[in-house]
PQR file with spaces between the fields and no chain letter, atoms N, CA, C, O and H, PARSE charges and radii, in Angstrom:
ATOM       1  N    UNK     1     -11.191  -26.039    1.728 -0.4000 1.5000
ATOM       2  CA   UNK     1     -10.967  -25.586    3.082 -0.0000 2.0000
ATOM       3  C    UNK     1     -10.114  -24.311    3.094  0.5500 1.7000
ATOM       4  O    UNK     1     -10.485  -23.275    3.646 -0.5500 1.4000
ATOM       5  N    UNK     2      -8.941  -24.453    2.446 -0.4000 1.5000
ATOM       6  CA   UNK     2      -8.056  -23.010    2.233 -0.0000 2.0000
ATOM       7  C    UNK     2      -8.007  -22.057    1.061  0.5500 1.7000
ATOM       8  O    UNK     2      -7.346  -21.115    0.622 -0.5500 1.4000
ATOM       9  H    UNK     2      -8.640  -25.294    1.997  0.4000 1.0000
ATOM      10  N    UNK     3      -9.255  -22.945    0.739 -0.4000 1.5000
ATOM      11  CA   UNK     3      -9.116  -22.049   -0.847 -0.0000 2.0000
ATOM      12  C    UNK     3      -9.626  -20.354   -0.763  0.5500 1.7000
ATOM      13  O    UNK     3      -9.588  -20.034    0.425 -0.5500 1.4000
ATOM      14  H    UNK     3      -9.792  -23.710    1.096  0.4000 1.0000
ATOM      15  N    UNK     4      -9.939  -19.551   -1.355 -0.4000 1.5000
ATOM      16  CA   UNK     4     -10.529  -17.991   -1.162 -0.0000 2.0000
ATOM      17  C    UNK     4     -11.062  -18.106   -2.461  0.5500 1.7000
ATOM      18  O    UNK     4     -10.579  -18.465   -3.535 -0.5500 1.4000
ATOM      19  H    UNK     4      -9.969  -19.811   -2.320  0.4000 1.0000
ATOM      20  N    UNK     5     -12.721  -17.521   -1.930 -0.4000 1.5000
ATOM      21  CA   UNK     5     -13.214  -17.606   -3.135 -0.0000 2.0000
ATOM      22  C    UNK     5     -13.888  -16.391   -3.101  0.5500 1.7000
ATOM      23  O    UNK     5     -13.851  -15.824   -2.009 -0.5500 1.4000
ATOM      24  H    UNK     5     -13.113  -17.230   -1.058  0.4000 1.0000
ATOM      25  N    UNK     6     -14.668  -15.675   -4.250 -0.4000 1.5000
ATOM      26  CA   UNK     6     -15.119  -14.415   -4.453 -0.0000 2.0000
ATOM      27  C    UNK     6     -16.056  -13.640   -3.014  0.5500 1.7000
ATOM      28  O    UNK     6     -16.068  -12.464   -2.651 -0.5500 1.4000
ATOM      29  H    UNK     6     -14.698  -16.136   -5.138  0.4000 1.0000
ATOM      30  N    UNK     7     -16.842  -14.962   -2.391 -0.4000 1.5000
ATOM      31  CA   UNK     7     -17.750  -14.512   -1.686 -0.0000 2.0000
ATOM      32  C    UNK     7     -17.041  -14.240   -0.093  0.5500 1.7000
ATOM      33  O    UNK     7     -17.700  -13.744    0.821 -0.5500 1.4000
ATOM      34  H    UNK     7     -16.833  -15.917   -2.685  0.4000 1.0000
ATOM      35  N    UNK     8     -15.573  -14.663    0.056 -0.4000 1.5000
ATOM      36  CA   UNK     8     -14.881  -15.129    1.088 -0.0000 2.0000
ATOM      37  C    UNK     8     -14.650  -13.107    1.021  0.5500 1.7000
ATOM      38  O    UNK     8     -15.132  -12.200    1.699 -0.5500 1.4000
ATOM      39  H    UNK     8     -15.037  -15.066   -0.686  0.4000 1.0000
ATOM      40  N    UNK     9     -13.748  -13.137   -0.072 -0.4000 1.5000
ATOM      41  CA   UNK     9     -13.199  -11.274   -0.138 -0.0000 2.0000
ATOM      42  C    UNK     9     -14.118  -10.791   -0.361  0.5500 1.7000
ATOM      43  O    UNK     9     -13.934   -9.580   -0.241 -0.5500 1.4000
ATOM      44  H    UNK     9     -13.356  -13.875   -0.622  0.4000 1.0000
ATOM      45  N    UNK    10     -15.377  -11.061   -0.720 -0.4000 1.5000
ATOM      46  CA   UNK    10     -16.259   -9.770   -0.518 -0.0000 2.0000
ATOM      47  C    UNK    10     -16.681   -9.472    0.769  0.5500 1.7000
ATOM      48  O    UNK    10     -17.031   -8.336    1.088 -0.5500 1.4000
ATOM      49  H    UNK    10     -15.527  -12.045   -0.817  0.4000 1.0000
ATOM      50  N    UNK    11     -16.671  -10.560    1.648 -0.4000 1.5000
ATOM      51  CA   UNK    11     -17.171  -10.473    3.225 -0.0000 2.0000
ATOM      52  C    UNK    11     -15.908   -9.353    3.867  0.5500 1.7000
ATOM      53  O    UNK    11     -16.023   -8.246    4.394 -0.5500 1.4000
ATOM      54  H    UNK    11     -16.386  -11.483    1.389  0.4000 1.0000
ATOM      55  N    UNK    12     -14.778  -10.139    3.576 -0.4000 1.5000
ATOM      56  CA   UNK    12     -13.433   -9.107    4.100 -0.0000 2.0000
ATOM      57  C    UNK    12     -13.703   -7.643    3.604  0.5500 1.7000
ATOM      58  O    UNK    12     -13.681   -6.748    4.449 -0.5500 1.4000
ATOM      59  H    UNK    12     -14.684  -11.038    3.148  0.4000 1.0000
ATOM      60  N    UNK    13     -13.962   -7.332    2.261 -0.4000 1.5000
ATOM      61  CA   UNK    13     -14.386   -6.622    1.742 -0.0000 2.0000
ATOM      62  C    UNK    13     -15.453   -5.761    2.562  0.5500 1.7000
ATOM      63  O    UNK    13     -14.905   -4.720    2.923 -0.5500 1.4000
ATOM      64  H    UNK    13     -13.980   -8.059    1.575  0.4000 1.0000
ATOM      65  N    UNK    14     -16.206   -5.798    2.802 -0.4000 1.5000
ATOM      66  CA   UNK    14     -16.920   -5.479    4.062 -0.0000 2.0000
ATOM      67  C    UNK    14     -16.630   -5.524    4.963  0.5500 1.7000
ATOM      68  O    UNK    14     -17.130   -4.591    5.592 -0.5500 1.4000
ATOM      69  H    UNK    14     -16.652   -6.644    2.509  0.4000 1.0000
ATOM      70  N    UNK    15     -15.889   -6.260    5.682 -0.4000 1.5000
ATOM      71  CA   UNK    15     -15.248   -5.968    7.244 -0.0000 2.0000
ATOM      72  C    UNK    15     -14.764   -4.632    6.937  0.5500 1.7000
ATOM      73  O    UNK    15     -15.424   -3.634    7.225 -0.5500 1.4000
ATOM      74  H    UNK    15     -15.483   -7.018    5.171  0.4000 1.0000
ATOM      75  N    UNK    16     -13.573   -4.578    6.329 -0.4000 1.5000
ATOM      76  CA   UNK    16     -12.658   -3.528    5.413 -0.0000 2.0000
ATOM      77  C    UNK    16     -13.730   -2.347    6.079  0.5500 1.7000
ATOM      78  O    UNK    16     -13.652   -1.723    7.137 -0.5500 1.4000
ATOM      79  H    UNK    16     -13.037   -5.389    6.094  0.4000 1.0000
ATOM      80  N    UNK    17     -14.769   -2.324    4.977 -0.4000 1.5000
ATOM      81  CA   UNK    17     -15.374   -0.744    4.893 -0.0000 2.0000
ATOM      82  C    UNK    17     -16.235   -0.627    6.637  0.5500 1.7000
ATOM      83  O    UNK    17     -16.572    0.379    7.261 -0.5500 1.4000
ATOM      84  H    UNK    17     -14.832   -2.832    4.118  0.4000 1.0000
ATOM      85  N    UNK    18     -16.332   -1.707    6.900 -0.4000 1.5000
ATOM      86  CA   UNK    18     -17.448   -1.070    8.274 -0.0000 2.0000
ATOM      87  C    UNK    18     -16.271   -0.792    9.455  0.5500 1.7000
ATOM      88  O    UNK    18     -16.553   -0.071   10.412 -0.5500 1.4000
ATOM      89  H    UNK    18     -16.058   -2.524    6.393  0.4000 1.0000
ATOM      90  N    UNK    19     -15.216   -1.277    9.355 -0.4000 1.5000
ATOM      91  CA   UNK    19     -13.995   -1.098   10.503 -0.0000 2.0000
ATOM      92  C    UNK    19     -13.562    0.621    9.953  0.5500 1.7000
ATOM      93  O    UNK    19     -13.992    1.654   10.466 -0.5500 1.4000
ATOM      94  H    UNK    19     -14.986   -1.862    8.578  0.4000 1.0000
ATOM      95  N    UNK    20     -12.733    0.530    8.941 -0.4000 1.5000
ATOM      96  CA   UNK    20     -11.942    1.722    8.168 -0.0000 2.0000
ATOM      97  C    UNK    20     -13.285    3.179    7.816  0.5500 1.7000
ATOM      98  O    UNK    20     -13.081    4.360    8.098 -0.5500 1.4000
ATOM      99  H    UNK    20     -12.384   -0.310    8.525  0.4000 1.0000
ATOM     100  N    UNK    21     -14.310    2.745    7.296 -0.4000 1.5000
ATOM     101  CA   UNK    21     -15.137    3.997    6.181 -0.0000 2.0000
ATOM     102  C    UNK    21     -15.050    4.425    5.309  0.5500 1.7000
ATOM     103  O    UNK    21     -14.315    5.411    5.350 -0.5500 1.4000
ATOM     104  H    UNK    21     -14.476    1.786    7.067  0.4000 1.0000
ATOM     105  N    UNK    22     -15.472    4.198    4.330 -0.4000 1.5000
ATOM     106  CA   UNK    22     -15.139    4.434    3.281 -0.0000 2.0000
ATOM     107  C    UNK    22     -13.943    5.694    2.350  0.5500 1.7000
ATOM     108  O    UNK    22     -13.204    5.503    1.385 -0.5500 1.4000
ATOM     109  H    UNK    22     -16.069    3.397    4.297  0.4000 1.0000
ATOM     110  N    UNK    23     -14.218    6.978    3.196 -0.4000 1.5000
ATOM     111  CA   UNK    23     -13.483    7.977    3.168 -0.0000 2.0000
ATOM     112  C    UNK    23     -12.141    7.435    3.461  0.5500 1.7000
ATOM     113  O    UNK    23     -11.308    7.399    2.555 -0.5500 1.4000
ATOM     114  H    UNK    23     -14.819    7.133    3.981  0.4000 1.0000
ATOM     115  N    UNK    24     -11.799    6.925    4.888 -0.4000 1.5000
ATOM     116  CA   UNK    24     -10.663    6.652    5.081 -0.0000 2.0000
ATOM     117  C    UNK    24      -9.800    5.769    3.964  0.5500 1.7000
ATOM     118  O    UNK    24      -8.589    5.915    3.796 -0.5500 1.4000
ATOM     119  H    UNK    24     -12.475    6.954    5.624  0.4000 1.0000
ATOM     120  N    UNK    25     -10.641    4.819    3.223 -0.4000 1.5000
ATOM     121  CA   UNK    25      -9.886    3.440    2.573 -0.0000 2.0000
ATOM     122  C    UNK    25      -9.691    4.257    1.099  0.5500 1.7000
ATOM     123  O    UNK    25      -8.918    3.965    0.186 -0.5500 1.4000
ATOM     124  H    UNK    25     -11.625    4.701    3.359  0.4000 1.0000
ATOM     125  N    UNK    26     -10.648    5.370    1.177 -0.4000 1.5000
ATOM     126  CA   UNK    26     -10.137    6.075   -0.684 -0.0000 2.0000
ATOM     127  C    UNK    26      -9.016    6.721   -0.144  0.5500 1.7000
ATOM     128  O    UNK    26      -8.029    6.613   -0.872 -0.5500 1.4000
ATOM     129  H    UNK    26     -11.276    5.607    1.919  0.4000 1.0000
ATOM     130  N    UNK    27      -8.792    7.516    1.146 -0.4000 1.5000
ATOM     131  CA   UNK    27      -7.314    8.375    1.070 -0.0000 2.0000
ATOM     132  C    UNK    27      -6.604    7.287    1.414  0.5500 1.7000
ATOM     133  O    UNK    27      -5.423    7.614    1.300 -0.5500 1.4000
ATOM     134  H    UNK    27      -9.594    7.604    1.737  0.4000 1.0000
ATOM     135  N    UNK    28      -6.717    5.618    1.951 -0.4000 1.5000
ATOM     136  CA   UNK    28      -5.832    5.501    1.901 -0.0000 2.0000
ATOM     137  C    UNK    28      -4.858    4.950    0.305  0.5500 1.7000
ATOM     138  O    UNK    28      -3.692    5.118   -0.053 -0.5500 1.4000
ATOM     139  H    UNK    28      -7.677    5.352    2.044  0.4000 1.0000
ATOM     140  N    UNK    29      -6.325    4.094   -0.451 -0.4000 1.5000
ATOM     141  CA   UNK    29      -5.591    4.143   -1.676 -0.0000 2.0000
ATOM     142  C    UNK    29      -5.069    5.038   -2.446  0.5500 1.7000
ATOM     143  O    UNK    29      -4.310    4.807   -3.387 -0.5500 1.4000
ATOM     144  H    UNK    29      -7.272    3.957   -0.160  0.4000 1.0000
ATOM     145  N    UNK    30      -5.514    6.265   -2.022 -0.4000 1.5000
ATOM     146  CA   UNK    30      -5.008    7.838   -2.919 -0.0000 2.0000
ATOM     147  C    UNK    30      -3.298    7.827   -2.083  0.5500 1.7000
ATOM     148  O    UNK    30      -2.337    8.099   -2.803 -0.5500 1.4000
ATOM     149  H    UNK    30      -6.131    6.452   -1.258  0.4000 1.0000
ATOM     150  N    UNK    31      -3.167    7.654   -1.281 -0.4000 1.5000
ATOM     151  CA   UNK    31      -1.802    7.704   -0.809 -0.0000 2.0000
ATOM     152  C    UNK    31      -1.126    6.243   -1.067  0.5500 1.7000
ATOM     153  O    UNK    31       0.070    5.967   -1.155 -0.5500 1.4000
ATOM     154  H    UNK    31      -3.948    7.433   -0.696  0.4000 1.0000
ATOM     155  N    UNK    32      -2.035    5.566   -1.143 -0.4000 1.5000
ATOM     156  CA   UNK    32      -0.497    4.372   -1.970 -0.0000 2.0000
ATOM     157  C    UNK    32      -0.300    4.593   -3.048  0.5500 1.7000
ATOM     158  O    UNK    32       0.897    4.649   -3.327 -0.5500 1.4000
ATOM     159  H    UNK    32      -3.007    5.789   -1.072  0.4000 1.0000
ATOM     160  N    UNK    33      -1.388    4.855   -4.319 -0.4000 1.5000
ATOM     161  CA   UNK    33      -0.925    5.567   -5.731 -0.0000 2.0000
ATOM     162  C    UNK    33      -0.017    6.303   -5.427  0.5500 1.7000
ATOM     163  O    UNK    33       1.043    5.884   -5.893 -0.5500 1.4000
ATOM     164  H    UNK    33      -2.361    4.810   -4.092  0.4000 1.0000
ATOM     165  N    UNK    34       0.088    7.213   -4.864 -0.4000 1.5000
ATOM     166  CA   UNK    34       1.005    8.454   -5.024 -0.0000 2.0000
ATOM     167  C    UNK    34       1.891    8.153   -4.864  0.5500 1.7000
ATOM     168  O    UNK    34       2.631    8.388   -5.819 -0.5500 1.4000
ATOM     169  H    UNK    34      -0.772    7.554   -4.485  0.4000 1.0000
ATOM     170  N    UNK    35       2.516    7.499   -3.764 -0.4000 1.5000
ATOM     171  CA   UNK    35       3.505    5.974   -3.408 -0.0000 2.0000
ATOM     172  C    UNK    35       4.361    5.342   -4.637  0.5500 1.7000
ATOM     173  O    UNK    35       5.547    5.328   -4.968 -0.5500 1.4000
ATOM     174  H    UNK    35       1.915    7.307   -2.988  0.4000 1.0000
ATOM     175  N    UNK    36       3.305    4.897   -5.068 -0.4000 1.5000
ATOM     176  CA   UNK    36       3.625    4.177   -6.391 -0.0000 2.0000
ATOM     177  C    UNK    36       4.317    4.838   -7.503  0.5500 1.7000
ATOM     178  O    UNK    36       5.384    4.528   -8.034 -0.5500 1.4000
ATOM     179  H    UNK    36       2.342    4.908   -4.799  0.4000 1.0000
ATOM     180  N    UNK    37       3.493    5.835   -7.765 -0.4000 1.5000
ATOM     181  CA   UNK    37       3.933    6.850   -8.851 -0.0000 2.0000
ATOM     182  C    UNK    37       5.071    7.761   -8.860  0.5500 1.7000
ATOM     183  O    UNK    37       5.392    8.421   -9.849 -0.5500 1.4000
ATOM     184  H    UNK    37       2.627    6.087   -7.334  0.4000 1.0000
ATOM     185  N    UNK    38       5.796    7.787   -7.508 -0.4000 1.5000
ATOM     186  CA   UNK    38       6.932    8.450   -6.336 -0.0000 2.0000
ATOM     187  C    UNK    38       7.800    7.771   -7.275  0.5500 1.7000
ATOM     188  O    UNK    38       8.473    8.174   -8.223 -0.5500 1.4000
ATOM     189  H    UNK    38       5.535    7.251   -6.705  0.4000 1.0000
ATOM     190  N    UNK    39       7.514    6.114   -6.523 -0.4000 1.5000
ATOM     191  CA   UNK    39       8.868    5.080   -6.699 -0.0000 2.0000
ATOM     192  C    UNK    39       8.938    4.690   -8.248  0.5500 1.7000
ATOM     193  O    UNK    39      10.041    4.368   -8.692 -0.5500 1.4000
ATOM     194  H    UNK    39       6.967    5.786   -5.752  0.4000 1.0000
ATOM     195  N    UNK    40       7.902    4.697   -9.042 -0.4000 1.5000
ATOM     196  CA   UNK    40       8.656    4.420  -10.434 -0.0000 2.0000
ATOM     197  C    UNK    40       8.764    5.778  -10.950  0.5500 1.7000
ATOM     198  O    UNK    40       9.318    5.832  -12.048 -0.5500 1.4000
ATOM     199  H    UNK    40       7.007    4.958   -8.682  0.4000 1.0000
ATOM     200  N    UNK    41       8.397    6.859  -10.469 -0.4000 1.5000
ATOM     201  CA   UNK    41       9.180    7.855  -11.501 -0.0000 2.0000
ATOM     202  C    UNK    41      11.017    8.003  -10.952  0.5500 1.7000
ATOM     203  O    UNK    41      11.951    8.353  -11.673 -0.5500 1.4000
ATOM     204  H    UNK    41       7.947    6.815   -9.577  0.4000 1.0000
ATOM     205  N    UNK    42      11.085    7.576   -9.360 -0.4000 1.5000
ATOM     206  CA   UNK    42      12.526    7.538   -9.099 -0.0000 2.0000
ATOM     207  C    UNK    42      13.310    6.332   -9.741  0.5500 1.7000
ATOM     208  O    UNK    42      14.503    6.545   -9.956 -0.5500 1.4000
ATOM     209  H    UNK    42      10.326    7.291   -8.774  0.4000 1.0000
ATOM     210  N    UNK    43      12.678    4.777  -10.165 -0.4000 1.5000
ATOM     211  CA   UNK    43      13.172    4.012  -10.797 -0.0000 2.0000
ATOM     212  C    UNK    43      13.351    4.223  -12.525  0.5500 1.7000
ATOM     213  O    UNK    43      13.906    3.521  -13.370 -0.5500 1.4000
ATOM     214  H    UNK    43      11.709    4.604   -9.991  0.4000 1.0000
ATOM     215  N    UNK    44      12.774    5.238  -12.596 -0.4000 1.5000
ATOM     216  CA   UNK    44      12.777    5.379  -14.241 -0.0000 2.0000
ATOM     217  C    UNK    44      13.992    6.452  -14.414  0.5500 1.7000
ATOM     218  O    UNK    44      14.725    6.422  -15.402 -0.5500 1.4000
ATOM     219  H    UNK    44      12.323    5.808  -11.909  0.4000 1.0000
ATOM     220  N    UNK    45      14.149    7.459  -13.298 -0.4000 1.5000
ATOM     221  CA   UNK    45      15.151    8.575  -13.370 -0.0000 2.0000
ATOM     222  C    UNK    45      16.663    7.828  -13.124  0.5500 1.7000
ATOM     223  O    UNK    45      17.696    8.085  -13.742 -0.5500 1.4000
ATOM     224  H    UNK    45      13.553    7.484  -12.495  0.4000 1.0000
ATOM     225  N    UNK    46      16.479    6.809  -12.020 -0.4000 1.5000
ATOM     226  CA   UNK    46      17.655    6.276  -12.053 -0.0000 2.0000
ATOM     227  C    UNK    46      18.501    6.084  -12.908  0.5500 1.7000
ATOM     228  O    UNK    46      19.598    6.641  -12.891 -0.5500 1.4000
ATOM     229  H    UNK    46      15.640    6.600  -11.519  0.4000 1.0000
ATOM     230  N    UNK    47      18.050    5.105  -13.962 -0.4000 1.5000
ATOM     231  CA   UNK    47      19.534    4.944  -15.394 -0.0000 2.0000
ATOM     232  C    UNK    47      19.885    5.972  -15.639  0.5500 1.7000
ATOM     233  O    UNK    47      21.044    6.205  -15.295 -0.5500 1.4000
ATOM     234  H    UNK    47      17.158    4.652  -13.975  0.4000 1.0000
ATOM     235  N    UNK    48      19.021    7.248  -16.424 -0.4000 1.5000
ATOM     236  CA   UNK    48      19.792    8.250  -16.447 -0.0000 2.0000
ATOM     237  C    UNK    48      20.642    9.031  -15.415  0.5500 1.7000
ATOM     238  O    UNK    48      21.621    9.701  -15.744 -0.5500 1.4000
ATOM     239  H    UNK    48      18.080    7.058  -16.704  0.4000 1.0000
ATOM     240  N    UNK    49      20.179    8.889  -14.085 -0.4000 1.5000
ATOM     241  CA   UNK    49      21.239    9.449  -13.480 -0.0000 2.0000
ATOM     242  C    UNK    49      22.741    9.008  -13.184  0.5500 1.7000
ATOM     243  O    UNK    49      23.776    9.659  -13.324 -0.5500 1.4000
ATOM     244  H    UNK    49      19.384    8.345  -13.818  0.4000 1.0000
ATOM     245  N    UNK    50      22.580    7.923  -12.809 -0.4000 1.5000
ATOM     246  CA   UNK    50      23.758    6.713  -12.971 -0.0000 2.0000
ATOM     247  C    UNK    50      24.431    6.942  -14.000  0.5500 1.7000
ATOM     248  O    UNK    50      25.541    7.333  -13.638 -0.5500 1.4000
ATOM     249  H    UNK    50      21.739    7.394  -12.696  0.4000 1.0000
ATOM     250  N    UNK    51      24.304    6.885  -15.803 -0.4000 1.5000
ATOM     251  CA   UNK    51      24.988    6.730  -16.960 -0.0000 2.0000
ATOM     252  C    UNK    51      25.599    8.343  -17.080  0.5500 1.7000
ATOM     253  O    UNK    51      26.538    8.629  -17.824 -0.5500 1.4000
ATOM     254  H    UNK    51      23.402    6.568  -16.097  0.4000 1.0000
ATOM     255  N    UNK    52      24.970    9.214  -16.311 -0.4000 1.5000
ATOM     256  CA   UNK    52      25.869   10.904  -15.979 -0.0000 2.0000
ATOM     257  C    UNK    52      26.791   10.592  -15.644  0.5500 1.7000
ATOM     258  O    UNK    52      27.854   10.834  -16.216 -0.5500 1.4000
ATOM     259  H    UNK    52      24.207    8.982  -15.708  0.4000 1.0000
ATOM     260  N    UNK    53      26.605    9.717  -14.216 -0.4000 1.5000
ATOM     261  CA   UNK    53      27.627    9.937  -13.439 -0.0000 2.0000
ATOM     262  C    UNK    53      28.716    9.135  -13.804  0.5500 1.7000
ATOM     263  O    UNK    53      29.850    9.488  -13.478 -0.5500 1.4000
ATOM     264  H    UNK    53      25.741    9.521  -13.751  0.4000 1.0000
ATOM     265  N    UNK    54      28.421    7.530  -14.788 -0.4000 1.5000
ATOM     266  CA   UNK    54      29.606    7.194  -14.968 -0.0000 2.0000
ATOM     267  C    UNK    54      30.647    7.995  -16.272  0.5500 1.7000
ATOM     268  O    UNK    54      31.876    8.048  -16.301 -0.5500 1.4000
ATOM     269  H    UNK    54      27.501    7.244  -15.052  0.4000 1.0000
ATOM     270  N    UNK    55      29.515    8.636  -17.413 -0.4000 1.5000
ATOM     271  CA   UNK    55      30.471    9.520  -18.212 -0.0000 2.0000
ATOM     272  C    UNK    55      30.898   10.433  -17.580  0.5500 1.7000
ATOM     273  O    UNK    55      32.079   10.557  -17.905 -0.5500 1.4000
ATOM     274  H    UNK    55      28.516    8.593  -17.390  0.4000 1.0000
ATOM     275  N    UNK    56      30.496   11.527  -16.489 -0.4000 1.5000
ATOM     276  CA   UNK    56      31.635   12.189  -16.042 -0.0000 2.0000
ATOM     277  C    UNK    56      32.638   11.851  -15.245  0.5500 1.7000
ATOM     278  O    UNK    56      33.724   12.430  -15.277 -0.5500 1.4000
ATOM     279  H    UNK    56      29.537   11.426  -16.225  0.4000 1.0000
ATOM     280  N    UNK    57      32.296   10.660  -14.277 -0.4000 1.5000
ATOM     281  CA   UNK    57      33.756    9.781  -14.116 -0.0000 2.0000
ATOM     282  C    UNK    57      34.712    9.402  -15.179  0.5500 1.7000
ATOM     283  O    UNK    57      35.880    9.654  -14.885 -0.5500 1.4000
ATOM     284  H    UNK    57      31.414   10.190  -14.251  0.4000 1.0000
ATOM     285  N    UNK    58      34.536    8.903  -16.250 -0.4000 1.5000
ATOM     286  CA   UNK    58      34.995    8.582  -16.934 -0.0000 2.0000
ATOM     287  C    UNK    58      36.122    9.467  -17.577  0.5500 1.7000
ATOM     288  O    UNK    58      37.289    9.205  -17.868 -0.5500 1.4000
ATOM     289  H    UNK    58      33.586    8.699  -16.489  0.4000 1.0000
ATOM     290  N    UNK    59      35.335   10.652  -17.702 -0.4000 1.5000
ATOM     291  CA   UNK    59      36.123   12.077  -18.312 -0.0000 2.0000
ATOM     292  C    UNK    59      36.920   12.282  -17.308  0.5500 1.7000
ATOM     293  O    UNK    59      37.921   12.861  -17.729 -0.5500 1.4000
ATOM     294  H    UNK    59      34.386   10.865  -17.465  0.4000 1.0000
ATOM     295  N    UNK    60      36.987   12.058  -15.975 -0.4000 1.5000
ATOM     296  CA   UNK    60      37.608   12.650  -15.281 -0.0000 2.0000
ATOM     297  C    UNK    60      38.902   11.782  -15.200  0.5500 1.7000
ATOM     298  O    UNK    60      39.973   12.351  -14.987 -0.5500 1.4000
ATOM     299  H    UNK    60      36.174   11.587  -15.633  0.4000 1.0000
ATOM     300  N    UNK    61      38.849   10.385  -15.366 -0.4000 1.5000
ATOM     301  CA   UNK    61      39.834    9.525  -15.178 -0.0000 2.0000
ATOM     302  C    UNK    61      40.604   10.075  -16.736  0.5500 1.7000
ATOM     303  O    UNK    61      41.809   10.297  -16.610 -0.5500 1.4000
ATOM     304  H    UNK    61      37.980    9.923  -15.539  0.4000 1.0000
ATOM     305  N    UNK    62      40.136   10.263  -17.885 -0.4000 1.5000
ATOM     306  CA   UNK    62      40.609   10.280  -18.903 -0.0000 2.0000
ATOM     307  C    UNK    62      41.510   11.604  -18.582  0.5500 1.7000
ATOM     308  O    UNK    62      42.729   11.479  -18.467 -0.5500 1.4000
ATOM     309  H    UNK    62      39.158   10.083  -17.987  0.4000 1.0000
ATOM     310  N    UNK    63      41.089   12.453  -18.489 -0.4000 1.5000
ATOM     311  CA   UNK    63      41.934   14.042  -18.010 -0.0000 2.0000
ATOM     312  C    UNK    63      43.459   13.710  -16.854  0.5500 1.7000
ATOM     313  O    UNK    63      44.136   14.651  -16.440 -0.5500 1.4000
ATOM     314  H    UNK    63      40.098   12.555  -18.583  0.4000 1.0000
């Protein structure tokens, strides 16, 4: 009764494209990639920015 099965999302799957169009649903996945690729290149920059800031705190307390 609640289960989802292949033929259930392919119907949605089709709602999807005849509501949206196809054009629309590729820019919109082209703009969640980009999304994506935003937030882990800012999660990957993070440590290094953080471990700057605590060695030049650090220097500064030491001075």
């Amino acid at each position: 009764m609640g289960e989802i099965s292949i033929g259930k999302l392919l119907i949605v799957g089709l709602i999807f494209v005849l509501l949206f169009g196809t054009k629309k649903l590729r820019t919109l996945g082209s703009d969640l990639g980009y999304a994506l690729k935003g937030f882990q290149n800012a999660v990957k920059d993070e440590p290094t920015k953080a471990a700057a800031a605590i060695e030049k705190e650090t220097e500064e307390t030491i001075r």
